[in-house]
C-alpha positions in Angstrom: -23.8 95.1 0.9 -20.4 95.7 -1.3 -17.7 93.0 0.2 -15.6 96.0 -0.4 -17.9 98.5 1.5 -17.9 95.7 4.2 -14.6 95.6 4.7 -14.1 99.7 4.7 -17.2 100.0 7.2 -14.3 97.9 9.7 -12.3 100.7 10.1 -12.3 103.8 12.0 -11.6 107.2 10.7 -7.9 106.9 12.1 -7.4 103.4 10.7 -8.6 104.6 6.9 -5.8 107.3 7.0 -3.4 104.6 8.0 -4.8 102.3 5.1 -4.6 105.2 2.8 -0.9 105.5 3.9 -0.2 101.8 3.2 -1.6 101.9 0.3 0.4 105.0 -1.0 3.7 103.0 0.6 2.4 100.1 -2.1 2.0 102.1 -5.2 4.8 102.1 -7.0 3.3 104.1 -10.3 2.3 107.5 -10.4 -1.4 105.9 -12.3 -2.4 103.4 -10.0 -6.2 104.4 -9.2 -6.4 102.6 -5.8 -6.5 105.8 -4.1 -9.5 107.2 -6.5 -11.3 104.1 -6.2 -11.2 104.1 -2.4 -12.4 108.0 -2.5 -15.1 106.7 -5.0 -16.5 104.4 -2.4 -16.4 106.3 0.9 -18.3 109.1 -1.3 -20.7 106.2 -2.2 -20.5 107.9 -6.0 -22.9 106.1 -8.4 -21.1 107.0 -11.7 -17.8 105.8 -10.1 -17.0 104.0 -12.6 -17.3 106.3 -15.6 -15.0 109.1 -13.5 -12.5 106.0 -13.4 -12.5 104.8 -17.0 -14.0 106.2 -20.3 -17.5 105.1 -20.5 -17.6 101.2 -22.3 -13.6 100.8 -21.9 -11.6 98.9 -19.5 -14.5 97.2 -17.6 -12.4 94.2 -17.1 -9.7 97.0 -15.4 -12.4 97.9 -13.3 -13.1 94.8 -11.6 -9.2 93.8 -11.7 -8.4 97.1 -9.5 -11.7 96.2 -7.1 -10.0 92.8 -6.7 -6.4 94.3 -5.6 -8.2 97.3 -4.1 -10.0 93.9 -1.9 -6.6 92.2 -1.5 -5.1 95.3 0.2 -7.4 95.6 2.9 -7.6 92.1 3.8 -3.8 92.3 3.8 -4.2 95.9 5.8 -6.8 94.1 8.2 -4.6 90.9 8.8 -1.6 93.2 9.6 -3.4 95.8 11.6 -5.2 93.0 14.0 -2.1 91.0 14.1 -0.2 94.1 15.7 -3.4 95.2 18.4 -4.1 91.8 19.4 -2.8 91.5 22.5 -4.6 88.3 23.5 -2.4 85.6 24.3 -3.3 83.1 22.1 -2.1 86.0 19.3 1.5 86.3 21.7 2.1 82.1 21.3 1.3 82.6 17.6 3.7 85.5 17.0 6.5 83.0 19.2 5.7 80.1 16.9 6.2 82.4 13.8 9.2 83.9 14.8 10.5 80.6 16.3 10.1 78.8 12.9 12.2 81.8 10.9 15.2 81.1 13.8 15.5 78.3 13.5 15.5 77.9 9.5 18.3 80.4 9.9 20.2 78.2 12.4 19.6 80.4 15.7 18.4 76.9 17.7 19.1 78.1 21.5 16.7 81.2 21.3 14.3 79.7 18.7 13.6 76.7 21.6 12.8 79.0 24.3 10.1 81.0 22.1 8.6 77.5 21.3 8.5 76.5 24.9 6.9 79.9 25.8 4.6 79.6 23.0 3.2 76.0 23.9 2.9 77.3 28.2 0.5 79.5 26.6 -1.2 76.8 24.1 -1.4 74.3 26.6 -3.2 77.6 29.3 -5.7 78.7 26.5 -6.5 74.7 25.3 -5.5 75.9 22.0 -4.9 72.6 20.8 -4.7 73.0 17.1 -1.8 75.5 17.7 -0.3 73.4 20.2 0.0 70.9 17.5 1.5 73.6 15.3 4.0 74.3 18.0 5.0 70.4 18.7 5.1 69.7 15.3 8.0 72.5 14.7 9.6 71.1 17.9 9.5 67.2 16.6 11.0 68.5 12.9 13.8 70.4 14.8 14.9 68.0 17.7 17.6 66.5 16.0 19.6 70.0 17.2 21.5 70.7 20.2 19.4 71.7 22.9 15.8 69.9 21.6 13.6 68.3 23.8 14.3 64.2 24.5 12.2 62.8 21.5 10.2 60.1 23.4 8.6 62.8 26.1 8.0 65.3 22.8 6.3 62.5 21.3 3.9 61.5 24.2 2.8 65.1 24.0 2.6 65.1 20.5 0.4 62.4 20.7 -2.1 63.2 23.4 -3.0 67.0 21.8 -3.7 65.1 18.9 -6.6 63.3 21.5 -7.4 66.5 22.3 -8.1 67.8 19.1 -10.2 64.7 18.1 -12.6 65.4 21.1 -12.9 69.0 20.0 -13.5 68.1 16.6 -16.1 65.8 17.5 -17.7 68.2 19.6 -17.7 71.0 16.8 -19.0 68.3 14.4 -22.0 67.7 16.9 -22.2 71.6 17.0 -22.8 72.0 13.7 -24.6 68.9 13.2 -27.3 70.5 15.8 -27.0 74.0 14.0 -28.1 72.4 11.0 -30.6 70.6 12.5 -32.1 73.8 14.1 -32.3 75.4 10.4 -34.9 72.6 9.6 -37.0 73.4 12.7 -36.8 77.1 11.4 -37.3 77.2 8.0 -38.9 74.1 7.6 -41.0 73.4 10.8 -39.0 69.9 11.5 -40.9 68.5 14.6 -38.1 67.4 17.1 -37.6 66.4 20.9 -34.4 68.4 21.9 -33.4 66.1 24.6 -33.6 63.2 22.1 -32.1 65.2 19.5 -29.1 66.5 21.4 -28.7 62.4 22.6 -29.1 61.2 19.4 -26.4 63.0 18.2 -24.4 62.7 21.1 -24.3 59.0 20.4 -23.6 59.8 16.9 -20.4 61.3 17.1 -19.0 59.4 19.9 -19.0 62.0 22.7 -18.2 61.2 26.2 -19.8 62.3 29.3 -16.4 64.1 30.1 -15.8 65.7 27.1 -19.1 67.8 27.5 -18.0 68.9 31.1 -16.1 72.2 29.2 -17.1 75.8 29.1 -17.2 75.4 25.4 -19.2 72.2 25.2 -21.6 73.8 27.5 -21.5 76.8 25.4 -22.7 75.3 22.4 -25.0 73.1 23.6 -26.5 75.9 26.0 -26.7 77.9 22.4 -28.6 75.2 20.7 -30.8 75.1 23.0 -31.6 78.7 24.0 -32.3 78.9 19.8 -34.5 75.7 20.1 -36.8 77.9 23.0 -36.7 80.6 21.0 -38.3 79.0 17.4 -40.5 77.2 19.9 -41.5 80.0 22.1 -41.6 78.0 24.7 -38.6 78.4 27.5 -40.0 76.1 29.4 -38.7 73.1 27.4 -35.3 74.0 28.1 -35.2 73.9 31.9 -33.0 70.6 32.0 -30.3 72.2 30.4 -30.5 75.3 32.4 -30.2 73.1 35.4 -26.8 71.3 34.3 -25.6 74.8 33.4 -26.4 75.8 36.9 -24.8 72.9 38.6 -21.7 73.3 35.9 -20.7 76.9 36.9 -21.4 75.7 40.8 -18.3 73.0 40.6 -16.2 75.7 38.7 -13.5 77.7 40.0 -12.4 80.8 38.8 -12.7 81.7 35.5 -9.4 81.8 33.4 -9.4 84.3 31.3 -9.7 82.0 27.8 -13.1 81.0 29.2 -14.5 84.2 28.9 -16.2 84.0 26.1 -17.5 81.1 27.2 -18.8 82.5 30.7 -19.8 85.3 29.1 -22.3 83.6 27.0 -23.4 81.1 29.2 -24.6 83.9 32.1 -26.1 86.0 29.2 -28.4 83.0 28.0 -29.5 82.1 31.7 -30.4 85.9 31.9 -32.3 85.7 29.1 -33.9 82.0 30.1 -35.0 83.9 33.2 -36.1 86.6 31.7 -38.6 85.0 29.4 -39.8 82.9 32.2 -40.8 86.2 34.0 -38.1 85.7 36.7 -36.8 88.9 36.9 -35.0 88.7 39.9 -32.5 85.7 38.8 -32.6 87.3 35.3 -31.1 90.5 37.0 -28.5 88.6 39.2 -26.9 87.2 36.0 -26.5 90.1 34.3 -24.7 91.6 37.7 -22.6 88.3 37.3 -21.9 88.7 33.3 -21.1 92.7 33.6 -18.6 91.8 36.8 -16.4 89.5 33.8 -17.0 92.1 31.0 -15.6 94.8 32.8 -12.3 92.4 32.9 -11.5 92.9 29.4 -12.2 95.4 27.0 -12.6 93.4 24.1 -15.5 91.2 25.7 -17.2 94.5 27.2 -17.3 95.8 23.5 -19.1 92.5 22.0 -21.3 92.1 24.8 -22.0 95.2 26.6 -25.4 96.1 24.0 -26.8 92.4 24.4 -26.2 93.3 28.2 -28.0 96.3 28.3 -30.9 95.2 26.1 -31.6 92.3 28.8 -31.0 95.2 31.4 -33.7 97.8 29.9 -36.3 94.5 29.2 -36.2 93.6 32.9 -36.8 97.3 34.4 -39.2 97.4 31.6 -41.3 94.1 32.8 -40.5 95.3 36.3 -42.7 98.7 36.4 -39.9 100.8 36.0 -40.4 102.1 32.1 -38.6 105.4 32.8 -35.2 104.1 33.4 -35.9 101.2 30.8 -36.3 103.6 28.4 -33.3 105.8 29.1 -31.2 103.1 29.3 -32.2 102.0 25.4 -31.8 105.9 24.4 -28.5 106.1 25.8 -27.2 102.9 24.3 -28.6 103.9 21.2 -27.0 107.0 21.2 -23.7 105.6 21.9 -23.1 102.7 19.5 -19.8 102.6 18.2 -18.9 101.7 14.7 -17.9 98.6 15.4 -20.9 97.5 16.9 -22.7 94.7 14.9 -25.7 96.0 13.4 -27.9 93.0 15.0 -27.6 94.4 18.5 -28.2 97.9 17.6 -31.7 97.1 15.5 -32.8 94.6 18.4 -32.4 97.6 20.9 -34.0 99.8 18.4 -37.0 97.8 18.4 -37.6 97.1 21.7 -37.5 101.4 21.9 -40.3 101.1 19.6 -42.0 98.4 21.5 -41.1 100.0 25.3 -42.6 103.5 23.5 -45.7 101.8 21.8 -46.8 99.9 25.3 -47.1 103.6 27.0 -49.1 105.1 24.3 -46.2 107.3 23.2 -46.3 108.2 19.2 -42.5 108.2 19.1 -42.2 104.6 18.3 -43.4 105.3 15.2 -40.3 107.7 14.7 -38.0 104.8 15.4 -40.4 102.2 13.3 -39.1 104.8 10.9 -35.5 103.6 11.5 -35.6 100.4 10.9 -34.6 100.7 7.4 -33.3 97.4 6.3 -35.3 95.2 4.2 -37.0 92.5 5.2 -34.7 90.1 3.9 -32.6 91.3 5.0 -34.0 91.1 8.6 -34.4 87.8 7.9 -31.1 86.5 7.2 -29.7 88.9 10.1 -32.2 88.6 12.9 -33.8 85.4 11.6 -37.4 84.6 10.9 -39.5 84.9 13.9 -37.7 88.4 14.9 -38.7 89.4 11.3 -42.1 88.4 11.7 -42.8 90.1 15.0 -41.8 93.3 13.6 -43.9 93.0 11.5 -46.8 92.0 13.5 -45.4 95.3 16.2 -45.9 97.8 12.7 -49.2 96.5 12.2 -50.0 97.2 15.6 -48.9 100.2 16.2 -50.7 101.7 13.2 -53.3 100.7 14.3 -53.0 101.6 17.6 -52.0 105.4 16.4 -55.3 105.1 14.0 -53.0 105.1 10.8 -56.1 102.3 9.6 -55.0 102.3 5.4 -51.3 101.8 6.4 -51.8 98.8 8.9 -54.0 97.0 6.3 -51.7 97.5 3.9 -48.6 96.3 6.3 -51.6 93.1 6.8 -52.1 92.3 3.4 -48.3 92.4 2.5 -47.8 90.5 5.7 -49.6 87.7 5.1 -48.7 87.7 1.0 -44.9 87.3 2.7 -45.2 84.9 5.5 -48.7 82.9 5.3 -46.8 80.2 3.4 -44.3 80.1 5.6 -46.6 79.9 8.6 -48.5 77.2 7.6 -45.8 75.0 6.7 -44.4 75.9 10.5 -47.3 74.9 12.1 -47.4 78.8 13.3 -50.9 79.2 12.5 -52.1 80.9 15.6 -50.0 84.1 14.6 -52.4 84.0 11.6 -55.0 83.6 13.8 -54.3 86.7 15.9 -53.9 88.7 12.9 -57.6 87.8 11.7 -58.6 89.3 15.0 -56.3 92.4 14.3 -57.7 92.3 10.5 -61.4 92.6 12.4 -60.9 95.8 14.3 -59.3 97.3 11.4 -62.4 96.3 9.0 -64.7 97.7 12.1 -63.1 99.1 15.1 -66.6 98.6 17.2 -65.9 95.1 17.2 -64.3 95.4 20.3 -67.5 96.1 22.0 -68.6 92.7 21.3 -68.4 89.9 23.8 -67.9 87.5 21.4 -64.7 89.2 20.0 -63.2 90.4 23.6 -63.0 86.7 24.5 -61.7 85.1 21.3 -59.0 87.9 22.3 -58.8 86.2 25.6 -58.3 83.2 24.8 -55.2 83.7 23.7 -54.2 84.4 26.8 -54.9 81.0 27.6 -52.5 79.1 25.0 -49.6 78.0 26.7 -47.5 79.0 23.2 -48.7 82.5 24.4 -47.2 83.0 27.3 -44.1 84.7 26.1 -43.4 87.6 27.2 -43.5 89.4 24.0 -46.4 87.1 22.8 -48.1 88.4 25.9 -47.2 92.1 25.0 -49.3 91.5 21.5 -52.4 90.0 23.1 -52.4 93.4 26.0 -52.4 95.6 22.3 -56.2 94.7 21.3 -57.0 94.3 24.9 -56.0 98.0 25.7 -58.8 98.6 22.9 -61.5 97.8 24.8 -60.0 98.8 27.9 -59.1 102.4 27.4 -55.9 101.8 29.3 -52.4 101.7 28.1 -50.9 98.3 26.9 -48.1 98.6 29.5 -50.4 98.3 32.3 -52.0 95.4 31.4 -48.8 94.1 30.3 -47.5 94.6 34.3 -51.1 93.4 35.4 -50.8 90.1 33.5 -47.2 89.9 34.9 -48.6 90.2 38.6 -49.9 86.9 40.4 -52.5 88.8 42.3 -54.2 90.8 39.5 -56.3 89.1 36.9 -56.8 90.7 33.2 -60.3 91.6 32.8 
């Protein structure tokens, strides 16, 4: 997309008249085209350029007013999120700046009190880059009446700066494991996590302590919930679920610059327990994450779509479709603009999927809406989401007897991704589309024995036992059956019922 069409998308229909206001407060000639080219835009007008200029003239004045046009809303943004924040870390920020014009204009006594403000709430939120910010000003100034005694400034001064070593080696390690998790991605790099997450532990000189942090935990809890997720497998994560567990157990509670944090944290142990079918934890953390989202509105607004996606998936696995269903309807219905466009195609899809399990031909209305392009999907929503969609519109083609159309979706399928695949060591999802590819050549083949247990056999990979993995398999199966995939999906799901 346009970095400039980005940037408008940000604001709301009350913020683009204020923009269009600042920007007329800016102009200070009568021909400035700012105004037309920000009309030209919001109309998305093709032959904007030719109602700006005279048709071969003045390209280079084109781009030179997109560029200021750019400038102004970045300036507009910075301004406009500067004034809303109310955070506190934005309030110790705002001291600091206001602090440092005092006292270059010699007003010392007030200036102090605004720094020592400033760094209660550094030191509260662990801000510790602003913190040094904040002590830095203090040192430069405390040669004036009324400065701190130098030699306790300086200790202070002194151990932030430890502080901000320990969490830039941590963020080092962070990144150094997010790179790491491209390779197994894109790449197919075989790795142990444990040993990996050791390894690089060791690396950057990490201490036992320093990971005892609702950040560190964060990240690493991240890394790992990604690593499970590429892997399909949440089962090799448990060891790192159970330190989260025993982390949040010896916590007290949580300040509000944790949140984030917290947040996160309960919303990948909801999700670790929802891929490991238990739905009765998975539930409890969601009650636990929604009870610190309803703290603060600005936490409820990132999170609450993630939150009701897990929601719907565990009424969904649970027998009760219905509600799972309206649940996605009504999120879907009332996204805000500012919700990211990940969350809103992730609960999009599982509408399609939740619709497709019950026989219901409106998931291939909201197939229909998923009008991105695939690679865009996968740069978004990263490979393996990518792929399953496409495997789910294959599938539900064929399901809905749309034969040409899923053959086509096949062939373009494995044109795209066989390479990709292969290299991955993902080969079995190439193998479940030959037995896909074989009821679409000749849909009596599910008649034959042979065919029905190659089909159950999947069932007995231990990759497979995903939930959504699972979900797949129950589509052929429902062929022979004559049931709905749904209820073999709950079947499967049930100790005491074996799939036939």
């Amino acid at each position: 997309m346009d970095p400039i069409q980005e940037l408008i998308n940000l604001l709301s229909s009350y913020d683009k008249k204020l923009f269009r206001q600042f920007l007329e407060r800016k102009n200070k000639r009568e021909d400035v085209k700012n105004l037309d080219l920000l009309n030209l835009l919001e109309t998305d007008d093709i032959e904007g350029l030719t109602k700006l200029y005279e048709p071969g003239k003045n390209k280079d004045a084109y781009h030179a007013l997109r560029k200021r046009l750019q400038d102004s809303l970045l300036l507009f943004l910075s301004q406009k999120t500067f004034e809303s924040n109310q955070s506190e870390a934005y309030e110790a920020l705002r001291l600091l700046v206001v602090a440092r014009f005092l006292l270059e204009n010699d007003v010392a006594k007030v200036a102090f009190k605004c720094l020592d403000k400033a760094e209660r709430l550094g030191e509260h939120l662990e801000q510790f880059n602003l913190l040094n910010e904040i002590l830095l000003l203090k040192l430069q100034y405390a040669h004036l009446p009324g400065a701190e005694e130098l030699e306790a400034l300086t200790i202070r001064f002194l151990n932030n700066q430890s502080e901000m070593q320990r969490e830039a080696k941590l963020n080092m390690a962070y990144a150094f494991l997010r790179q790491e998790l491209q390779e197994i991605h894109l790449k197919g790099k075989v790795v142990n996590l444990t040993a990996l997450i050791i390894r690089t532990i060791r690396k950057y000189k990490i201490s036992v302590q320093d990971l005892m942090t609702y950040k560190a935990v964060y990240q690493i809890l991240f890394i790992a919930n990604e690593y499970a997720a590429i892997q399909q497998n949440y089962s090799l994560i448990e060891r790192f679920i159970d330190r989260t567990n025993k982390f949040l157990q010896n916590q007290q509670q949580t300040r509000k610059a944790y949140f984030f944090y917290h947040i996160s944290i309960l919303y990948f142990l909801a999700n670790f327990h929802l891929r490991q079918k238990d739905f009765g934890a998975s539930m409890s953390y969601l009650k636990e994450m929604n009870a610190l989202m309803v703290e603060d509105e600005r936490y409820f607004t990132i999170f609450h779509l993630r939150h009701q996606l897990l929601t719907a998936l565990n009424l969904f696995f649970t027998g009760d479709a219905d509600n799972a269903v309206a649940l996605i309807k009504g999120s879907l219905s009332n996204t805000r603009q500012k919700s990211k466009a990940e969350d809103v195609e992730d609960l999009r899809i599982c509408l399609s999927m939740f619709l497709a399990l019950r026989n219901d031909r409106g998931c291939l209305k909201q197939l229909t809406l998923l009008t991105q392009s695939d690679s865009w999907y996968e740069k978004k929503m990263g490979m393996l989401w990518t792929i399953r969609k496409n495997v789910m519109e294959i599938l539900v083609h064929a399901q809905f007897s749309n034969i040409e159309l899923a053959m086509s979706r096949l062939t373009s399928f494995r044109r795209r991704y066989k390479k990709y695949l292969q290299r991955t060591s993902e080969e079995r999802v190439l193998l479940f589309l030959k037995l896909v590819e074989k009821y679409l050549l000749n849909p009596d083949v599910i008649s034959d024995p042979a065919y029905r247990k190659a089909v159950l056999n999947q069932l007995h990979n231990e990759e497979n036992h995903d939930i959504f993995t699972l979900s797949f398999i129950t589509w052929l199966m429902a062929r022979w059956e004559k049931k709905a995939p749904y209820e073999l999906v709950l079947a499967l799901f049930d100790e005491n019922k074996e799939p036939k």
